[in-house]
PDB file of N, CA, C and O in Angstrom:
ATOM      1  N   UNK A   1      12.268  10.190 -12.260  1.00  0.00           N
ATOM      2  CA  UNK A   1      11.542  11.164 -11.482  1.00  0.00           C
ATOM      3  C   UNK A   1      11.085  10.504 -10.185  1.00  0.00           C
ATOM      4  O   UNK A   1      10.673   9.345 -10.222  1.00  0.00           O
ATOM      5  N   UNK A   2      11.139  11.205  -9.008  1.00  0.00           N
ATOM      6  CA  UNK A   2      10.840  10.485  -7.783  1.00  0.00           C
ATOM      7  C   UNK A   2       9.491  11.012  -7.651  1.00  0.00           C
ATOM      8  O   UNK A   2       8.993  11.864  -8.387  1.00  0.00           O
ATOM      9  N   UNK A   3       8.802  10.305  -6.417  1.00  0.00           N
ATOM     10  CA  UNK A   3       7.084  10.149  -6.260  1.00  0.00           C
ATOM     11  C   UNK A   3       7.152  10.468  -5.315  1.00  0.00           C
ATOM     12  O   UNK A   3       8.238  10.946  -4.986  1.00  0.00           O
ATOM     13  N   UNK A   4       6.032  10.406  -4.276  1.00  0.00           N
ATOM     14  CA  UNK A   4       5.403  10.038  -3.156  1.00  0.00           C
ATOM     15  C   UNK A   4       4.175   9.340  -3.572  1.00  0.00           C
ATOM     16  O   UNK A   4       3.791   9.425  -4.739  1.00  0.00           O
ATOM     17  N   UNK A   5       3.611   8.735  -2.794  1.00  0.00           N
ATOM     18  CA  UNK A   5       2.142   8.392  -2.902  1.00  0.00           C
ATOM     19  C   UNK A   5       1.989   8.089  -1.590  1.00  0.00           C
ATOM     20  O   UNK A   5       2.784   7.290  -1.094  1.00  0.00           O
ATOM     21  N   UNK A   6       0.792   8.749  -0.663  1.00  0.00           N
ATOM     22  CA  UNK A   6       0.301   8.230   0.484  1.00  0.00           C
ATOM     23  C   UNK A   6      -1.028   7.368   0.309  1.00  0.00           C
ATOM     24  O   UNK A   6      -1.970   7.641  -0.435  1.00  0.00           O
ATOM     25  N   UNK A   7      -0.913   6.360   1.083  1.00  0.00           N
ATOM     26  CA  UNK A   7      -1.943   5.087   0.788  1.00  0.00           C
ATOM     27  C   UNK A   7      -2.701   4.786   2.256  1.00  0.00           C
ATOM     28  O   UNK A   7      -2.166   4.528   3.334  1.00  0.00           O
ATOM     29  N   UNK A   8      -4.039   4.897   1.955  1.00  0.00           N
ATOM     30  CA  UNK A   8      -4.871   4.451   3.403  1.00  0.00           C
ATOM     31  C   UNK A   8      -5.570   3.187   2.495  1.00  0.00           C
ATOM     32  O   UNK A   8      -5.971   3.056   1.339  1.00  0.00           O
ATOM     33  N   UNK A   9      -5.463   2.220   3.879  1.00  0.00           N
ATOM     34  CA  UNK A   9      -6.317   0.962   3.563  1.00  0.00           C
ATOM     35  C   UNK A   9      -7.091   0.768   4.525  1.00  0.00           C
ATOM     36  O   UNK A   9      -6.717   0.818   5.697  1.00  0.00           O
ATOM     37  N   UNK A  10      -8.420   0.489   4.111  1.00  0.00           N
ATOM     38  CA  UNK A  10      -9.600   0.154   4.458  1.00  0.00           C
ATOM     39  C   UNK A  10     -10.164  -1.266   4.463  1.00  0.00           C
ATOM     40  O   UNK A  10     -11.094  -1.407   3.670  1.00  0.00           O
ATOM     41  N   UNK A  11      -9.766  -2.561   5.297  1.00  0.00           N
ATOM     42  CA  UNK A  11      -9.851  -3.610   4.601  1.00  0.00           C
ATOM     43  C   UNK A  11     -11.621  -4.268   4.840  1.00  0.00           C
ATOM     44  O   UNK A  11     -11.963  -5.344   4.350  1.00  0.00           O
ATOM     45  N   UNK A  12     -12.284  -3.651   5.418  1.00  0.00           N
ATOM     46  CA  UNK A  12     -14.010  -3.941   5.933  1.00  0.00           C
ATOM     47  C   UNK A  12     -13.453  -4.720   5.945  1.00  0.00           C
ATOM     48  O   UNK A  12     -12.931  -5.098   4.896  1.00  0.00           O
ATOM     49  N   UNK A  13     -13.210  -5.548   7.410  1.00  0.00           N
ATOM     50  CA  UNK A  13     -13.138  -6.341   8.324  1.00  0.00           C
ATOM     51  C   UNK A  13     -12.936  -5.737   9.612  1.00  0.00           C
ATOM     52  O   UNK A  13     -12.582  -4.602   9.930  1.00  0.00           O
ATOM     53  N   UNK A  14     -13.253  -6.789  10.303  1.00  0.00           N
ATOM     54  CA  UNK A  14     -13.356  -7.097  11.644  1.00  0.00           C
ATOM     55  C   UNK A  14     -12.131  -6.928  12.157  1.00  0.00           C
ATOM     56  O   UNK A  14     -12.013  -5.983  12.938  1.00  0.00           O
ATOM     57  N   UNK A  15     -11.020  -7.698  11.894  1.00  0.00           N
ATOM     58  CA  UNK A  15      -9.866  -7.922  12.568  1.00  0.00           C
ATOM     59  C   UNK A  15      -9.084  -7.237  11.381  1.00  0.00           C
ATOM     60  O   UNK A  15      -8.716  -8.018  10.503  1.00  0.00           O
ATOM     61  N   UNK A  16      -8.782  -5.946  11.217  1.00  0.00           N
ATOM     62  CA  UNK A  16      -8.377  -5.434  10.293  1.00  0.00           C
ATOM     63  C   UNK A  16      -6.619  -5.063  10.265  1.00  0.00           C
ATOM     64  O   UNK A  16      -5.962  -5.033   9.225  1.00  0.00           O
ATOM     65  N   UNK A  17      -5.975  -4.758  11.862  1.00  0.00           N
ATOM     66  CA  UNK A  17      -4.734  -4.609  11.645  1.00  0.00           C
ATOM     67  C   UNK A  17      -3.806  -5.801  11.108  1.00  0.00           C
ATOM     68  O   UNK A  17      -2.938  -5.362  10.353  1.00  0.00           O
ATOM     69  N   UNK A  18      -3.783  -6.386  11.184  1.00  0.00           N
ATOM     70  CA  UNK A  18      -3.129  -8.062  10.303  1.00  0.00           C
ATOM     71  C   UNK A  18      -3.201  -7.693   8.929  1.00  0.00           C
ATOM     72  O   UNK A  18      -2.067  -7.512   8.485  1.00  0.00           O
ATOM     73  N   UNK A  19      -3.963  -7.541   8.213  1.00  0.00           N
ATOM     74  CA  UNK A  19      -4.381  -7.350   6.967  1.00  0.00           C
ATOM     75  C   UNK A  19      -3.122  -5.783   6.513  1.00  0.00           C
ATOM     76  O   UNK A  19      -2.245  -5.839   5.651  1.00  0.00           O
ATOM     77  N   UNK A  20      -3.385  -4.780   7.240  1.00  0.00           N
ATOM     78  CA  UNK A  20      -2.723  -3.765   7.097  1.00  0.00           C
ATOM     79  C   UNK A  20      -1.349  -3.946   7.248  1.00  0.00           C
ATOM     80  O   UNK A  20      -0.458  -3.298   6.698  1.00  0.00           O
ATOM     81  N   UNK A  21      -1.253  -4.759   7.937  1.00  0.00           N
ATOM     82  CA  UNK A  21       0.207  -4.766   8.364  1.00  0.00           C
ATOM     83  C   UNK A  21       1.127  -5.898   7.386  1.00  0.00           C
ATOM     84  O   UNK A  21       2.356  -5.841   7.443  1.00  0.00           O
ATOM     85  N   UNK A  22       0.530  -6.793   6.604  1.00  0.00           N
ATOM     86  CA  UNK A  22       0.503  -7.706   5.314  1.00  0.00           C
ATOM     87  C   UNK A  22       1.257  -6.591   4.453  1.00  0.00           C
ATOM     88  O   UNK A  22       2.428  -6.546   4.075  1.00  0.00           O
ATOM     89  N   UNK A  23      -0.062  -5.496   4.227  1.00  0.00           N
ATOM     90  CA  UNK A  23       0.118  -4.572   3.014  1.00  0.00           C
ATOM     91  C   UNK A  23       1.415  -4.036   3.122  1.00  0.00           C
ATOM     92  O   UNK A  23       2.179  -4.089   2.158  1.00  0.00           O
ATOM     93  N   UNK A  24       1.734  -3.546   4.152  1.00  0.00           N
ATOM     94  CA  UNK A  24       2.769  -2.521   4.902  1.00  0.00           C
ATOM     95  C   UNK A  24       4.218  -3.429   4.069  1.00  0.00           C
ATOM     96  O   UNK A  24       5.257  -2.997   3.569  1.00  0.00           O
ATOM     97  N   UNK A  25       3.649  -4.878   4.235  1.00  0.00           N
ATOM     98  CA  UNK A  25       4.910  -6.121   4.400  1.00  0.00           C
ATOM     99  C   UNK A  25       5.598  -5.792   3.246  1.00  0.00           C
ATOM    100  O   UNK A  25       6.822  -5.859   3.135  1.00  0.00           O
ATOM    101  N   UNK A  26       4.594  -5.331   2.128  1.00  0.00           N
ATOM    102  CA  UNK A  26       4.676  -6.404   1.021  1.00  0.00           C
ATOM    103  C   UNK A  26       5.878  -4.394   0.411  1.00  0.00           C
ATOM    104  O   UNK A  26       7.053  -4.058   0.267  1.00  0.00           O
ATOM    105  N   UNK A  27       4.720  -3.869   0.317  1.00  0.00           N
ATOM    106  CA  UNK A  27       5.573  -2.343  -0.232  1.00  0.00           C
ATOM    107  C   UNK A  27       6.787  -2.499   0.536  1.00  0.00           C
ATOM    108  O   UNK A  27       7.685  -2.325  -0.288  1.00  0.00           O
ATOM    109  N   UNK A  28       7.548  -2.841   2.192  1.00  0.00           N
ATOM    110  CA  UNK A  28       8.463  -2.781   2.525  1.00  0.00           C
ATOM    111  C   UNK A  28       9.944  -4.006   1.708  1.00  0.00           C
ATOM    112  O   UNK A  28      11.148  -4.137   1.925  1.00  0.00           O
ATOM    113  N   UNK A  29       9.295  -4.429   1.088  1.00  0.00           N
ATOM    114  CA  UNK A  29       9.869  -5.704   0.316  1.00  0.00           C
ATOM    115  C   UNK A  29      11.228  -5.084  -1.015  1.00  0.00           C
ATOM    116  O   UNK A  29      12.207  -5.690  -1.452  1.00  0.00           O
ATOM    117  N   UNK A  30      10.673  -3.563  -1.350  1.00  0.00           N
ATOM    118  CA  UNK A  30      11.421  -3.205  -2.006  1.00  0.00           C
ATOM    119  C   UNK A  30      12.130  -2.522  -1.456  1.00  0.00           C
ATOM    120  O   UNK A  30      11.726  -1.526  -0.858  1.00  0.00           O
ATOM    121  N   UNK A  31      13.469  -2.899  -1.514  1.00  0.00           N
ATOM    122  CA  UNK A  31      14.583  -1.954  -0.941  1.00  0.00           C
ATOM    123  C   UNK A  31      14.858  -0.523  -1.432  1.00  0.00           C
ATOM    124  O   UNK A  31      15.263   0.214  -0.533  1.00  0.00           O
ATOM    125  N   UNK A  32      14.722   0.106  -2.769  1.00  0.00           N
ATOM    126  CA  UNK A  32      14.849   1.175  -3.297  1.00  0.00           C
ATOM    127  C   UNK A  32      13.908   2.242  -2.807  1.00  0.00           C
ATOM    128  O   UNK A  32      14.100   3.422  -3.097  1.00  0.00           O
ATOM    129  N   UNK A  33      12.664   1.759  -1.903  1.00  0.00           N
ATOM    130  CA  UNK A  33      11.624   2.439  -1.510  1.00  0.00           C
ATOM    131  C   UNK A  33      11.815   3.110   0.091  1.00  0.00           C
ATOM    132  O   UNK A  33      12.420   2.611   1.041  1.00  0.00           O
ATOM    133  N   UNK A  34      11.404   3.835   0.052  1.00  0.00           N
ATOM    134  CA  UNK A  34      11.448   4.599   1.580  1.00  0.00           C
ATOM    135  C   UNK A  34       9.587   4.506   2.025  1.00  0.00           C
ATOM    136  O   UNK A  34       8.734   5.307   1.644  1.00  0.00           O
ATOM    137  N   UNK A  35       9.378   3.370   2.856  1.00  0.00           N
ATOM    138  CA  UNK A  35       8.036   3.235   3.418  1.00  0.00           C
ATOM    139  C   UNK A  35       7.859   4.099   4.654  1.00  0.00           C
ATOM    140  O   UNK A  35       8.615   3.845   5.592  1.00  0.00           O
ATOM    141  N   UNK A  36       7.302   4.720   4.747  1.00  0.00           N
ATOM    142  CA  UNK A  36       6.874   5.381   6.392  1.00  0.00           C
ATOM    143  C   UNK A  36       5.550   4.851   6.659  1.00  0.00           C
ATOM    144  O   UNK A  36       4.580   5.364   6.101  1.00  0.00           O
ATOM    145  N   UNK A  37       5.384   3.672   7.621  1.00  0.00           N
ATOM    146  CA  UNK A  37       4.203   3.977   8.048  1.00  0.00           C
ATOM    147  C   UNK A  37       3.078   5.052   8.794  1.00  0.00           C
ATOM    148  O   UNK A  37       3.769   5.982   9.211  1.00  0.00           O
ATOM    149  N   UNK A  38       2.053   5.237   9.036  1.00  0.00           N
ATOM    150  CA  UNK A  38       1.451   6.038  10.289  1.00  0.00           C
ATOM    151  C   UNK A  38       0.522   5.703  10.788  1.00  0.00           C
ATOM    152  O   UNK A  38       0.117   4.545  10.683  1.00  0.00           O
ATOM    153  N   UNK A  39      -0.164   6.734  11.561  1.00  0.00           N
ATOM    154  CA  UNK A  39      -1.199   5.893  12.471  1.00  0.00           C
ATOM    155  C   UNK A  39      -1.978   5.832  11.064  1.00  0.00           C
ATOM    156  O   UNK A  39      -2.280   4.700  10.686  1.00  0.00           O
ATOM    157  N   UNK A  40      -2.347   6.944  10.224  1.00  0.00           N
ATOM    158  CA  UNK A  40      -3.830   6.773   9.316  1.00  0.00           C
ATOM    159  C   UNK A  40      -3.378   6.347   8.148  1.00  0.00           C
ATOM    160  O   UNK A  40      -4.216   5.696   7.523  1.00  0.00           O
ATOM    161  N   UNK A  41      -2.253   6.494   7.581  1.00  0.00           N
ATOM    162  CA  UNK A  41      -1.326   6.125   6.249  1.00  0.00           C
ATOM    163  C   UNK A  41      -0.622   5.699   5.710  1.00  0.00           C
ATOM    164  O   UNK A  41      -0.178   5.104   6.692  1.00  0.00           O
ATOM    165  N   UNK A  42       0.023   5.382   4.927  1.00  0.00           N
ATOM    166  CA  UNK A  42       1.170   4.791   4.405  1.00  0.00           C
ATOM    167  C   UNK A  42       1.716   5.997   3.527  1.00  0.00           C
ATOM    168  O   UNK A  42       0.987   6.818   2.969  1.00  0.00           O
ATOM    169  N   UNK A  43       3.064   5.986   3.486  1.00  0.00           N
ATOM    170  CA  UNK A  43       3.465   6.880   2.631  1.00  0.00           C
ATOM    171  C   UNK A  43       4.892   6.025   1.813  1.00  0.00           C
ATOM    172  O   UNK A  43       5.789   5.372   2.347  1.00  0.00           O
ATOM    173  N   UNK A  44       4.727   6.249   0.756  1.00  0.00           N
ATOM    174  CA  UNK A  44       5.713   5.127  -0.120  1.00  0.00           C
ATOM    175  C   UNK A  44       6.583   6.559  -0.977  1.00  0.00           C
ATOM    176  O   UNK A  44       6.012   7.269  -1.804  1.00  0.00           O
ATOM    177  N   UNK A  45       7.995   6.735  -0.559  1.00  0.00           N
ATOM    178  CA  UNK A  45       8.713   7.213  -1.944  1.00  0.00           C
ATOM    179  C   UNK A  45       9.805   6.755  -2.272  1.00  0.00           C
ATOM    180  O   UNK A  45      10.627   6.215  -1.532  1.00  0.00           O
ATOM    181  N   UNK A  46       9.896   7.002  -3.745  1.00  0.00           N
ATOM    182  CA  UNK A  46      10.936   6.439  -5.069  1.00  0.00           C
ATOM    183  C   UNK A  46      11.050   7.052  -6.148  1.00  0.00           C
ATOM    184  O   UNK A  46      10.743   8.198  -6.476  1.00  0.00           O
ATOM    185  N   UNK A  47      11.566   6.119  -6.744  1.00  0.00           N
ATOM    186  CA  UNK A  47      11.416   6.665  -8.368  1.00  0.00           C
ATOM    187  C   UNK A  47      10.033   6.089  -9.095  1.00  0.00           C
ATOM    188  O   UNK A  47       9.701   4.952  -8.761  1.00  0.00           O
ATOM    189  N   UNK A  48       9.282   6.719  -9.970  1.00  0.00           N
ATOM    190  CA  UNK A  48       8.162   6.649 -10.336  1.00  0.00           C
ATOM    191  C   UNK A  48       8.107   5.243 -10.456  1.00  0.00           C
ATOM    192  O   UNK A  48       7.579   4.600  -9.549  1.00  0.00           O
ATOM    193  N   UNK A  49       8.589   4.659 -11.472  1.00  0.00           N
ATOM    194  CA  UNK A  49       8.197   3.214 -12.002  1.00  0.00           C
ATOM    195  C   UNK A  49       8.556   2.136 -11.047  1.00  0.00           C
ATOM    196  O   UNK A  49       8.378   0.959 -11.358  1.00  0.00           O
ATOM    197  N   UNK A  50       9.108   2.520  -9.772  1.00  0.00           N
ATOM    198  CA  UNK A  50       9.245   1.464  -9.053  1.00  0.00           C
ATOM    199  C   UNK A  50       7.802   1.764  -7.641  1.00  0.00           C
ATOM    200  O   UNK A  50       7.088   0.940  -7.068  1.00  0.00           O
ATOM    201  N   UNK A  51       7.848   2.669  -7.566  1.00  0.00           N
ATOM    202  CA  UNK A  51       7.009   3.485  -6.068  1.00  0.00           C
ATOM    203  C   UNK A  51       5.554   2.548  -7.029  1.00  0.00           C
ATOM    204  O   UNK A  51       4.831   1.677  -6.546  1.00  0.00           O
ATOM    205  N   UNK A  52       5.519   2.950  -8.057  1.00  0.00           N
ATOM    206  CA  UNK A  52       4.091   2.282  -8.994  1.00  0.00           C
ATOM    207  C   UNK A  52       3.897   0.723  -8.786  1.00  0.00           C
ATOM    208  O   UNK A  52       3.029   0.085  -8.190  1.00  0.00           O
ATOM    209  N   UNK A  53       5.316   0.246  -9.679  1.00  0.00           N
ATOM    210  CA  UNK A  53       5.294  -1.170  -9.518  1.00  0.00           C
ATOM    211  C   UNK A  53       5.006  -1.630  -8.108  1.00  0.00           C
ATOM    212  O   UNK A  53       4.093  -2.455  -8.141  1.00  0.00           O
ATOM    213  N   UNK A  54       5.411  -1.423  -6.973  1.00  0.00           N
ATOM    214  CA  UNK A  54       5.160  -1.628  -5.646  1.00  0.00           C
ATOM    215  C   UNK A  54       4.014  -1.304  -5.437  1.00  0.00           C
ATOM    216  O   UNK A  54       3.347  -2.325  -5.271  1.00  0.00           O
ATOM    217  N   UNK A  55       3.391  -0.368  -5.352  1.00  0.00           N
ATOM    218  CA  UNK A  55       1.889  -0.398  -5.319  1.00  0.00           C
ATOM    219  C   UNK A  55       0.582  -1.149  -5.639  1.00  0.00           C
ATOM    220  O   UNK A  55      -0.485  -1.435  -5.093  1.00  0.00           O
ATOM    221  N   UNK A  56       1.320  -1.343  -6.981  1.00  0.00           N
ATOM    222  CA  UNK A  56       0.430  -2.145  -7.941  1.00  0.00           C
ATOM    223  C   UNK A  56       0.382  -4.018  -7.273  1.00  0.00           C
ATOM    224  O   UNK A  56      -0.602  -4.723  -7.050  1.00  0.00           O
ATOM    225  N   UNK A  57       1.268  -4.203  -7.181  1.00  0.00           N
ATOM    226  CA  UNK A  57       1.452  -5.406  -6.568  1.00  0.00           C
ATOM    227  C   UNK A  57       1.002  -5.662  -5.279  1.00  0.00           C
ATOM    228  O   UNK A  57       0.862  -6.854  -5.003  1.00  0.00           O
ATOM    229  N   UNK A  58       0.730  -4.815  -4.387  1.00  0.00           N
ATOM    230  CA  UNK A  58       0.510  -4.900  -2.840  1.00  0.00           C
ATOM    231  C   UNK A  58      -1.212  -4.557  -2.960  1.00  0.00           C
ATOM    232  O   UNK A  58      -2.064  -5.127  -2.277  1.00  0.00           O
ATOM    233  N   UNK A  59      -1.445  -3.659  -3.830  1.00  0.00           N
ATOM    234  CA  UNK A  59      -2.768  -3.537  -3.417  1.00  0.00           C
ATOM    235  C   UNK A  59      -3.555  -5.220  -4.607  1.00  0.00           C
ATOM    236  O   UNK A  59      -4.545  -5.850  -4.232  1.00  0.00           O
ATOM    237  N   UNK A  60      -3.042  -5.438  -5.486  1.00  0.00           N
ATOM    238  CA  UNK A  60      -3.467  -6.696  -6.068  1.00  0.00           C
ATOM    239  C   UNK A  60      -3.317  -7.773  -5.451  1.00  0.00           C
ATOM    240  O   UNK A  60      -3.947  -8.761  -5.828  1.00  0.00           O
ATOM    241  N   UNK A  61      -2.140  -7.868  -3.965  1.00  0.00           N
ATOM    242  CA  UNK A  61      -2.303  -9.017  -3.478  1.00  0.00           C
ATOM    243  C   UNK A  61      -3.529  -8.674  -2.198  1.00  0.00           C
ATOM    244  O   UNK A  61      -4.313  -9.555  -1.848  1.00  0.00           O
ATOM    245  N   UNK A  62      -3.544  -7.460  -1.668  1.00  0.00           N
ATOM    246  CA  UNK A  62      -4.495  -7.588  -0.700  1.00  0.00           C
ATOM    247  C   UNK A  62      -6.503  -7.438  -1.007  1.00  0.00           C
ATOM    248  O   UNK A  62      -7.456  -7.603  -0.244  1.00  0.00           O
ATOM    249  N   UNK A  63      -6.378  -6.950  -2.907  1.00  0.00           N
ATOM    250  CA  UNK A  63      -7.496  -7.331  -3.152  1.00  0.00           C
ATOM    251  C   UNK A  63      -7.977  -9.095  -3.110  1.00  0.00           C
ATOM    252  O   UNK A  63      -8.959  -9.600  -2.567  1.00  0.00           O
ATOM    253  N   UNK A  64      -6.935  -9.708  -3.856  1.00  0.00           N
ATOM    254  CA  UNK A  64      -7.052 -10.943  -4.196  1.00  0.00           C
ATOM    255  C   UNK A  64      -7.097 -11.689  -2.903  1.00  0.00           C
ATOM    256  O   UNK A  64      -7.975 -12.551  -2.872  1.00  0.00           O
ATOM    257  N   UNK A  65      -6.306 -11.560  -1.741  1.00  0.00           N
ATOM    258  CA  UNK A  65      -6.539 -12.197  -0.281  1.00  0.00           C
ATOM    259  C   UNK A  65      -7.634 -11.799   0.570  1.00  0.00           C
ATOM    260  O   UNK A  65      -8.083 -12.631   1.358  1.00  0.00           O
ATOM    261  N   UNK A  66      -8.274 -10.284   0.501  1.00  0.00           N
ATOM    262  CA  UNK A  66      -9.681 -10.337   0.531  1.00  0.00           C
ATOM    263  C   UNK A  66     -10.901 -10.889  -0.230  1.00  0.00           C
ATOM    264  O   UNK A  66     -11.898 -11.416   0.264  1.00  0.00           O
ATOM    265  N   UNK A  67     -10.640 -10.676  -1.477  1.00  0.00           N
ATOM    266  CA  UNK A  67     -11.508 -11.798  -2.214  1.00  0.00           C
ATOM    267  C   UNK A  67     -11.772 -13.187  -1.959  1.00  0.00           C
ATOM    268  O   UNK A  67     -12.875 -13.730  -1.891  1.00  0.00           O
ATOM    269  N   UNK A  68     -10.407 -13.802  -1.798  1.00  0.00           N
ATOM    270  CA  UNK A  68     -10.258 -15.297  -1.280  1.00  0.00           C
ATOM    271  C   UNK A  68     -11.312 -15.210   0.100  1.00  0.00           C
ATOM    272  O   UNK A  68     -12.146 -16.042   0.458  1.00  0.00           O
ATOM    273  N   UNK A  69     -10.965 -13.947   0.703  1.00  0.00           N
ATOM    274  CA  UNK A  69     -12.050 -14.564   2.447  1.00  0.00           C
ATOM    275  C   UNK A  69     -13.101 -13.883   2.537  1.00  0.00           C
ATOM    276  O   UNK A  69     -13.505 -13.313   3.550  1.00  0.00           O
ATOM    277  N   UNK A  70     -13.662 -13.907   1.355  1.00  0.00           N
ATOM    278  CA  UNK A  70     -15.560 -13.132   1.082  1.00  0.00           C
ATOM    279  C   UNK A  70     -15.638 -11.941   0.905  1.00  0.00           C
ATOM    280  O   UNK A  70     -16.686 -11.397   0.556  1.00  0.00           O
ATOM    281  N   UNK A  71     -14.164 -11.114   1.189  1.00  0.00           N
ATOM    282  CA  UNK A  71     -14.303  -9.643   1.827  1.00  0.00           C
ATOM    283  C   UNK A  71     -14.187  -8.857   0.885  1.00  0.00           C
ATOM    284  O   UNK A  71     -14.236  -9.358  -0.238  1.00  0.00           O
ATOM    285  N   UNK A  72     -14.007  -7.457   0.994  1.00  0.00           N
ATOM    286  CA  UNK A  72     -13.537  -6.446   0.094  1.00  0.00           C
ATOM    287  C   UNK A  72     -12.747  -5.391   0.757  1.00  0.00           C
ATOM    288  O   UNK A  72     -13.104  -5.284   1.930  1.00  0.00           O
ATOM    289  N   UNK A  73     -11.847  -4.611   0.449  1.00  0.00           N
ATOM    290  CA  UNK A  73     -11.163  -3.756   1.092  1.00  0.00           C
ATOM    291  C   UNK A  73     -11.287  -1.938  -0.060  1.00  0.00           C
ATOM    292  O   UNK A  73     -11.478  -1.866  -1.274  1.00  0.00           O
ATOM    293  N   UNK A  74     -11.125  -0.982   0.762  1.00  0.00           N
ATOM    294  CA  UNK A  74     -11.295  -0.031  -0.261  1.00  0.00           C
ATOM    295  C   UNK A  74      -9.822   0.842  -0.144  1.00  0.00           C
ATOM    296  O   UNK A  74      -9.629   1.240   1.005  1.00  0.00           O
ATOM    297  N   UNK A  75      -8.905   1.159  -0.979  1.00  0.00           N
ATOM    298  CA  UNK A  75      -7.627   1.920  -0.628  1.00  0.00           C
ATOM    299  C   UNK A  75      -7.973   3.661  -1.130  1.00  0.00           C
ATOM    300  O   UNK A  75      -9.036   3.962  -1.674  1.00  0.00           O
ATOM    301  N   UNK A  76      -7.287   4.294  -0.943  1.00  0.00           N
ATOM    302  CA  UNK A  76      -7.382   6.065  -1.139  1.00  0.00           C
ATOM    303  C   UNK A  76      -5.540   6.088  -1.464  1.00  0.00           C
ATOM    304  O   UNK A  76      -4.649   5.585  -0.780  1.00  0.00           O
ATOM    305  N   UNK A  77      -5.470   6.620  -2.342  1.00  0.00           N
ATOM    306  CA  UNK A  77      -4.218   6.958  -2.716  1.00  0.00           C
ATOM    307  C   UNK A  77      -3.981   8.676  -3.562  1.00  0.00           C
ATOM    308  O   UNK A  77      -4.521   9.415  -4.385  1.00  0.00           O
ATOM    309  N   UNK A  78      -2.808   8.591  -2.674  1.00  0.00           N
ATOM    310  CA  UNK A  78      -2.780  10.588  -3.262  1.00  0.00           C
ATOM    311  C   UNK A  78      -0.893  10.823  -3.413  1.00  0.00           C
ATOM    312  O   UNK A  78       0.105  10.793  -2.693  1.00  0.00           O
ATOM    313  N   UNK A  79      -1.339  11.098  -5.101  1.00  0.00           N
ATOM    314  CA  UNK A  79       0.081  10.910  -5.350  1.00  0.00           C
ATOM    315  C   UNK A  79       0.987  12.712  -5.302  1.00  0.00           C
ATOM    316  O   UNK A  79       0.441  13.797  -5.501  1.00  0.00           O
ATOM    317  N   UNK A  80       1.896  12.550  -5.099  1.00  0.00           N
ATOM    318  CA  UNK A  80       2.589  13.729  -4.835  1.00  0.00           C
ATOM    319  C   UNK A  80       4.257  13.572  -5.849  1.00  0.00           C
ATOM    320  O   UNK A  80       5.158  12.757  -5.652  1.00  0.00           O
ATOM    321  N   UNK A  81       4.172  14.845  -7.087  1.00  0.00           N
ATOM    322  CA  UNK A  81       5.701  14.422  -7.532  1.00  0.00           C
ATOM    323  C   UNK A  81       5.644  15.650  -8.333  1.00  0.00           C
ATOM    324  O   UNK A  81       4.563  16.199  -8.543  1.00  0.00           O
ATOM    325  N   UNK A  82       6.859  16.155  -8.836  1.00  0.00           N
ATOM    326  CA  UNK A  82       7.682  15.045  -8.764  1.00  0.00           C
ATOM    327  C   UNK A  82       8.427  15.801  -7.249  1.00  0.00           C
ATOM    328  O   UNK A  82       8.090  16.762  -6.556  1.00  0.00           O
ATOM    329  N   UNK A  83       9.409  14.962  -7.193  1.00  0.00           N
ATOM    330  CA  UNK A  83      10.340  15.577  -5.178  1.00  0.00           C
ATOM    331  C   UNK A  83      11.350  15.884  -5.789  1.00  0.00           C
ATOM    332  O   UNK A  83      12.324  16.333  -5.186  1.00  0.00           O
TER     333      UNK A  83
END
């Protein structure tokens, strides 16, 4: 079954596009995925268990790399399926 999920990241910081653009990196990493960035969103689609797995991994590395630098980040995700 294919997905969508649109993803906004919020990283509370200062110098925040770097951080976003990390996130952007990491979901673009899977080839089976169709990433669109935008100005306010991310929009990720696939097939369920991969659009997930990708998610899951990108927002765990950009919690864990905000954690590492004192920070916290907050994401909004709104899933849309099946397409």
């Amino acid at each position: 079954m294919d997905i969508g999920i649109d993803i906004s990241l919020y990283p509370l910081a200062e110098h925040f596009a770097p951080l976003i653009h990390e996130c952007i990196g990491r979901l673009s990493a899977y080839p089976a995925l169709k990433v669109v960035p935008g100005s306010l969103s991310t929009q990720v689609y696939g097939e369920y268990e991969q659009v997930f797995e990708a998610v899951r991994e990108a927002v765990r590395a950009t919690l864990e790399a905000r954690s590492a630098e004192g920070g916290k980040a907050a994401f909004v995700l709104k899933i849309l399926g099946p397409l």
